[in-house]
N, C-alpha and C positions, 0 to 999 in steps of 0.2 A: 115908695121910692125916697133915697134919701142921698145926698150930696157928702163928698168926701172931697179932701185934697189929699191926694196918695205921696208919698215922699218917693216914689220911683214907681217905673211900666212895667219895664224889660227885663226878664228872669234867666238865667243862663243855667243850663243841667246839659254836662257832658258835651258843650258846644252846641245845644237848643236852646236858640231865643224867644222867648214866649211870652204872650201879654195878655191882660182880661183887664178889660174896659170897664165890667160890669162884675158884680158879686149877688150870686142870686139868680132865680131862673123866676119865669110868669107861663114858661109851658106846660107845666104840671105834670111831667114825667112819671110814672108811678114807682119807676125803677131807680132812679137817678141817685148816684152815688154821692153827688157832691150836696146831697143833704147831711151825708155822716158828720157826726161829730167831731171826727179829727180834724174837719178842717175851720175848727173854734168861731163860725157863725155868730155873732154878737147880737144879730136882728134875726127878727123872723126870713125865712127862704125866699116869699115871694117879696118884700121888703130890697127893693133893687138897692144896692150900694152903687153910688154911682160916681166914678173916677172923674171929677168934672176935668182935672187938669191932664187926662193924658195925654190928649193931644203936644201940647207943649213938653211934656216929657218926654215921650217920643220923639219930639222934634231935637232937643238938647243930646238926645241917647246915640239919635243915628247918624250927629253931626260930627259927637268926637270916636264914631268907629271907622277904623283905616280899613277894616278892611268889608265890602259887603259878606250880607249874610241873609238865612231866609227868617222871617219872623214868623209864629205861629201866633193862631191867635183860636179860643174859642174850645180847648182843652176840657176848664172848668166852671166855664159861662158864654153861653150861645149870643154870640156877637151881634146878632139880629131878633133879640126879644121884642114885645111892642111897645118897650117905651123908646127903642132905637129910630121908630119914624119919626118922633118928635125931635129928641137929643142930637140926632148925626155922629154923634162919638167914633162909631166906626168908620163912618167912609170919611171922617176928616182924618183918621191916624191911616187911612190908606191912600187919602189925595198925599201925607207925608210920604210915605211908604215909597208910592209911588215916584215924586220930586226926588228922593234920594237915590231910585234905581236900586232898592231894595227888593228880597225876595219877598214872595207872602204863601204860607201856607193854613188856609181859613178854615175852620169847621164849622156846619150848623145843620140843625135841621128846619130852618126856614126857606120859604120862596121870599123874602124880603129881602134875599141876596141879589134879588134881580134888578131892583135900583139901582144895581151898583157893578153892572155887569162892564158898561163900557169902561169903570177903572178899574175892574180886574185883566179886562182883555187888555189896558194900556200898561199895568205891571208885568204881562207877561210877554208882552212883546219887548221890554224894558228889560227886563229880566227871568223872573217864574214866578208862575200862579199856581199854586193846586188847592181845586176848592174841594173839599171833603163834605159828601151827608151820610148822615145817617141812616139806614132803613134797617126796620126790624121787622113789621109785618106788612101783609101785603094786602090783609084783609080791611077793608076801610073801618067798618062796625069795631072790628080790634082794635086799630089804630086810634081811635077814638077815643076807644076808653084808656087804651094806656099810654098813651102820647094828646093829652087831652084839645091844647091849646095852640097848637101848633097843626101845619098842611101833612096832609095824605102824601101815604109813602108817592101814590101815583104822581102829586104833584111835583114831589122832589125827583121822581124821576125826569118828569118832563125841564127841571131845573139842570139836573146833569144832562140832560139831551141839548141842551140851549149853551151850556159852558163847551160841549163837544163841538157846536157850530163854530165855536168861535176860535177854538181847536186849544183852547183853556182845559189843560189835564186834571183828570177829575178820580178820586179814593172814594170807594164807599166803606162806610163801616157796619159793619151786618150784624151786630151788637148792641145792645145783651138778646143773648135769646132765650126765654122765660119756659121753665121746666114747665111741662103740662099747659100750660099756654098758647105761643109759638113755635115751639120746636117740632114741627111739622114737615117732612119733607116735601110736603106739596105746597109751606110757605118759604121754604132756601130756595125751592127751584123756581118758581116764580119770580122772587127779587133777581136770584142772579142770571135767570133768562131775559129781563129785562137789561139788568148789570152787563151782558155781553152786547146788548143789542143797542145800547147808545155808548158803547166804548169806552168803559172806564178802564184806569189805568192800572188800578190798583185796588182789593178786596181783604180789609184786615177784621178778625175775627180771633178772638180771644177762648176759643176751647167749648162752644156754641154752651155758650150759660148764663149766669149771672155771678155777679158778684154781691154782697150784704153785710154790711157791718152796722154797728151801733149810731141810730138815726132814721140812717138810711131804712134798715129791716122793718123798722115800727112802722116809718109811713108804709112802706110796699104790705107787711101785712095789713093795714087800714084798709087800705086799698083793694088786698085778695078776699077780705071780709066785705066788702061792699058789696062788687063787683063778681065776686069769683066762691059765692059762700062753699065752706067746707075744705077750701082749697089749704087754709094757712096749715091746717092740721097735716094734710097731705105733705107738706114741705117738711113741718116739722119733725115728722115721723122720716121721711128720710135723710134731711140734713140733719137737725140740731140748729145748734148755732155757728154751723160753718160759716169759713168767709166766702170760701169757693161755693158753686151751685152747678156744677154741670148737668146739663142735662141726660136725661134716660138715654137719649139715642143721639149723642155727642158724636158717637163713632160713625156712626152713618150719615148724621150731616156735613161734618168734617171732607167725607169721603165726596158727597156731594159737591162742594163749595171745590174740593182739588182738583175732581178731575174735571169741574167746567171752567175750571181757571187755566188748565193745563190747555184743553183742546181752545180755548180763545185767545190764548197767549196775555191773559191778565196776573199780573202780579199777584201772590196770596200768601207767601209769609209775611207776617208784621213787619221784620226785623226788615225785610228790603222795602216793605213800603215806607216806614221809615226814613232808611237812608235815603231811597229818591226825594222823599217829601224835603229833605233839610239840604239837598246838594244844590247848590246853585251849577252853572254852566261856566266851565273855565274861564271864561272870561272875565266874568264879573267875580271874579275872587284875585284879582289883582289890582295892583292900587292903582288909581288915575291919578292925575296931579291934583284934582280938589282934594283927595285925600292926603295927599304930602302938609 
């Protein structure tokens, strides 16, 4: 872990505001794309870069915007790794968040988020909260191995069931799903039988696959050599060096994830989980007078 002063937080794409506290993950994801190269890494992955001044950037950012908006955060670094118990970086840029009557829309796959439950239920009674995890298998022994360092899909369930008490709207991402690995219909229907049964809002899934580019690929084949011997050749022989990875039977879990999304009335294109995730509540997209 290693200290930084960042010269700014807050990243603007097509009217999404987006922030990362952190550079770097310590959950050892075996898939994780933000090891690729493109995103020019200067330290080792597990080597946390740590934004010490966000907080106060944040604070400067959401002082001179007139008009509210939602923040994201946790895109391309999981806002609750474990050096976030010690640090607080995140729940002080969200005690800000909060004080300004700003949106928040949070992604992770920790239960660390539960420290921090009573100031998500205060931003969204203030405004909007949606907190987003991730679940990809649902086998614990799997999850294990390729989500090493971080809580059981189970327990992230029992995390969205805790946000649903609070009536704190909640997205899962059911992503990446790993050719010959997870791509199981008897692993979609379990997540998303559970997905229906503590009421998430919203289920985004990107073409039930993987994605692989230069970085990222080397570790994930480390990883299928370890873990999964014989498997890297199996890939190789049907992708190549794609970027794309859909899975054999894409079509059939697609088909799965639609129609339990259709009969529970959950969200399942991207494109609209999205926009609800970045819409605030008419209200609060008008200026008050501290904003004058």
């Amino acid at each position: 872990m290693h200290y930084v002063d960042a010269k700014g937080i807050l990243t603007s794409n097509s009217g999404i505001h987006g922030m990362n506290i952190y550079r770097g993950c310590t959950h050892g994801c075996i898939y994780c794309d933000s090891r690729s190269k493109c995103y020019q890494f200067t330290h080792d992955f597990e080597d946390i870069e740590v934004k010490q001044n966000a907080p106060g950037l944040l604070e400067m950012a959401l002082k001179s915007k007139r008009k509210k908006c939602m923040i994201g955060t946790g895109a391309m670094s999981d806002p609750y790794m474990h050096c976030e118990e010690k640090l607080e970086l995140t729940r002080k840029c969200l005690e800000i968040i909060s004080r300004y009557e700003f949106g928040l829309a949070i992604q992770t796959k920790s239960d660390r988020i539960m420290r921090d439950i009573d100031l998500l239920d205060e931003i969204n009674q203030k405004a909007k909260c949606v907190v987003q995890m991730t679940l990809t298998t649902y086998d614990d022994a799997l999850c294990k191995i390729i989500e090493p360092n971080v809580c059981n899909t189970k327990r992230r369930i029992e995390v969205l069931e805790e946000m649903q008490k609070r009536g704190i709207p909640t997205v899962v991402w059911i992503t990446p799903i790993l050719p010959f690995i997870n791509d199981t219909a008897e692993n979609i229907t379990s997540i998303l039988n559970e997905c229906v049964r503590v009421g998430v809002k919203g289920i985004i899934d990107f073409g039930m696959g993987l994605t692989l580019r230069e970085g990222d690929r080397e570790y994930y084949y480390a990883a299928l050599d370890k873990y999964f011997p014989g498997l890297k050749e199996k890939y190789i022989t049907h992708y190549g060096n794609s970027y794309e990875l859909p899975s054999p039977n894409a079509k059939e879990l697609r088909t799965i994830l639609h129609n339990t999304c259709r009969s529970a009335g959950i969200i399942s294109k991207a494109e609209e989980c999205f926009k609800y995730m970045n819409e605030l509540p008419d209200k609060y997209h008008q200026m008050s007078l501290f904003d004058l």
